[in-house]
C-alpha positions as CSV (number, residue, x, y, z in Angstrom):
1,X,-60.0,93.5,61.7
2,X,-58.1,90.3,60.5
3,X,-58.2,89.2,57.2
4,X,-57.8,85.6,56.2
5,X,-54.7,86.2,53.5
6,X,-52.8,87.9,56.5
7,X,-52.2,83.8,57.8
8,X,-50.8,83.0,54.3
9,X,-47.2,82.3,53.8
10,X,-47.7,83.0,50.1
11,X,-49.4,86.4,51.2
12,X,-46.2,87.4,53.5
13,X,-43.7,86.7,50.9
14,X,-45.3,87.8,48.0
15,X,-45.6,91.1,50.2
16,X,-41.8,91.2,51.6
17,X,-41.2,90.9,47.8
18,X,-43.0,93.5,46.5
19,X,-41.3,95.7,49.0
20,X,-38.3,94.9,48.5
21,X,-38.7,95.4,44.6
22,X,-39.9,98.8,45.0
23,X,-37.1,100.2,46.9
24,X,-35.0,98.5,44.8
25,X,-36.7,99.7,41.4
26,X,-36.2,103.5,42.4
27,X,-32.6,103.1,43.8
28,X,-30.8,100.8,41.8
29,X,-32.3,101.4,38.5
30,X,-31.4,104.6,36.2
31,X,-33.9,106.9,35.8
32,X,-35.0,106.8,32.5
33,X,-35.8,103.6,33.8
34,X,-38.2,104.4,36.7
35,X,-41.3,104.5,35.1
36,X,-40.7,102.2,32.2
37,X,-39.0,98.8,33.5
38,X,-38.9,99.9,36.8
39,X,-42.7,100.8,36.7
40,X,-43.7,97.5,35.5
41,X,-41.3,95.6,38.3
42,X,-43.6,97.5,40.4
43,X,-47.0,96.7,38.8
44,X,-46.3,93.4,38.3
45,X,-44.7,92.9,42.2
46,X,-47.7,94.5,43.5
47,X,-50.4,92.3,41.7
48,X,-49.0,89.2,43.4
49,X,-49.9,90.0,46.7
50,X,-52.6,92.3,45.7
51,X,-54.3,89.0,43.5
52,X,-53.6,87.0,47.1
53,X,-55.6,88.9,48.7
54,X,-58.5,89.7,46.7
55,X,-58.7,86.2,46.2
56,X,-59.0,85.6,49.7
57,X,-61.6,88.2,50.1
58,X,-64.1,85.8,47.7
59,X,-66.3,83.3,48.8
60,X,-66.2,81.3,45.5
61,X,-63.5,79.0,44.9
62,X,-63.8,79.4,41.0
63,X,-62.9,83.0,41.4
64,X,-60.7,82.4,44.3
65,X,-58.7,80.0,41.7
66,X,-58.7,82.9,39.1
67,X,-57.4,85.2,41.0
68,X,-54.3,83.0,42.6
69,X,-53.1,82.2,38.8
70,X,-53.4,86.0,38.5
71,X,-50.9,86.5,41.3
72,X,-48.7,83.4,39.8
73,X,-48.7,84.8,36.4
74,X,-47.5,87.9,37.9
75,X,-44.8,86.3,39.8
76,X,-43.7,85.0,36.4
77,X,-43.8,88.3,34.7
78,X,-41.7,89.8,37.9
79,X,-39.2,86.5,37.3
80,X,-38.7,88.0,34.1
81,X,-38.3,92.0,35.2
82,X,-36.0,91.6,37.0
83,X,-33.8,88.8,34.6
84,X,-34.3,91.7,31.9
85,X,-32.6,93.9,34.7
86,X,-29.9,91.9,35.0
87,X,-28.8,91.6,31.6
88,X,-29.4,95.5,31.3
89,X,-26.9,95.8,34.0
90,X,-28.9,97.7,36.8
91,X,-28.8,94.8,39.4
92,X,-25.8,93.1,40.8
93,X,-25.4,89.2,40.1
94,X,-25.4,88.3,43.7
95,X,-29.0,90.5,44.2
96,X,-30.5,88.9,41.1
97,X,-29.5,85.3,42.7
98,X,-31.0,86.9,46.1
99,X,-34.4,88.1,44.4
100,X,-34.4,84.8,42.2
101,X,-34.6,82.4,45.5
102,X,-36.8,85.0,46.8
103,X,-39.3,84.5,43.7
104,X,-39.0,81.0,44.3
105,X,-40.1,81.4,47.6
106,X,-43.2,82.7,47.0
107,X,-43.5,80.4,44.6
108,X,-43.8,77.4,46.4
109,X,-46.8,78.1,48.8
110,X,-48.6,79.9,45.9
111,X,-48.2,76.9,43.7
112,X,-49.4,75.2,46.8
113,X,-52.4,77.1,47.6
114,X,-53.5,76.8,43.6
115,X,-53.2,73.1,44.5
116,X,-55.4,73.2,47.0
117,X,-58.1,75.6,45.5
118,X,-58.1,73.2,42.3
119,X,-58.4,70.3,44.9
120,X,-61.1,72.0,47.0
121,X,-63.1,72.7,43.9
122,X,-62.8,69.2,42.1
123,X,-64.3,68.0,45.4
124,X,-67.7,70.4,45.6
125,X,-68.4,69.8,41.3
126,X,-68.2,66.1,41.9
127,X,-70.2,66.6,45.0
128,X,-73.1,68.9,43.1
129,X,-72.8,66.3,39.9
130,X,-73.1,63.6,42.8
131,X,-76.7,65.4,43.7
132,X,-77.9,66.3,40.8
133,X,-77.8,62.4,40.0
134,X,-79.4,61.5,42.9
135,X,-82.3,64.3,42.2
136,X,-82.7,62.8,38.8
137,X,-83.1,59.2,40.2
138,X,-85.9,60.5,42.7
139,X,-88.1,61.9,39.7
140,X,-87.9,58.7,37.7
């Protein structure tokens, strides 16, 4: 069965990221740090794909929109795991640079699909406000 969020650029990223965060959560970080920031790398990594698709999975563009901020805001809170990572030593320079473009990456078509959504939805409100002026004309 395909899914609609597996045709998603955002999706695919967002998912490579996650991946890649979690391996390198429980290798790279010390562990006393596995379950507390490494834990919430994780959390926070998984939500952005996990918000992708479960926004993909509604019907209504209202709660489709919710849910992509969700994953964008969780992007952000990632962003900042691992900067906090950095500065606490357990990543390498060049791999925070790596994972930083990589953020970015996801970033893009995420911020793009919000765009969209927002678009999408502007569209059908002006369209029922656009009917329900025309109904009120026909009772007068």
């Amino acid at each position: 069965m395909a899914f609609a969020h597996y045709t998603l650029v955002a999706w695919q990223r967002a998912d490579d990221l996650f991946l890649k965060l979690h391996q390198l959560s429980l290798k790279a970080f010390p562990p006393f740090e596995k379950y507390e920031l490494g834990g919430q790398l994780r959390r926070a990594a998984f939500s952005v794909p996990a918000n992708i698709v479960e926004g993909f999975a509604i019907t209504y563009r209202k709660r489709r929109l919710n849910f992509l901020v969700t994953a964008q805001a969780s992007l952000a809170e990632v962003g900042y795991a691992v900067h906090a990572a950095h500065r606490l030593g357990y990543i390498a320079d060049q791999v925070s640079t790596e994972i930083e473009i990589e953020i970015k990456q996801v970033a893009a078509p995420l911020a793009g699909l919000i765009a969209s959504e927002r678009r999408k939805l502007k569209i059908e409100v002006s369209a029922i406000v656009l009917l329900a002026v025309i109904a009120s004309r026909m009772l007068w």
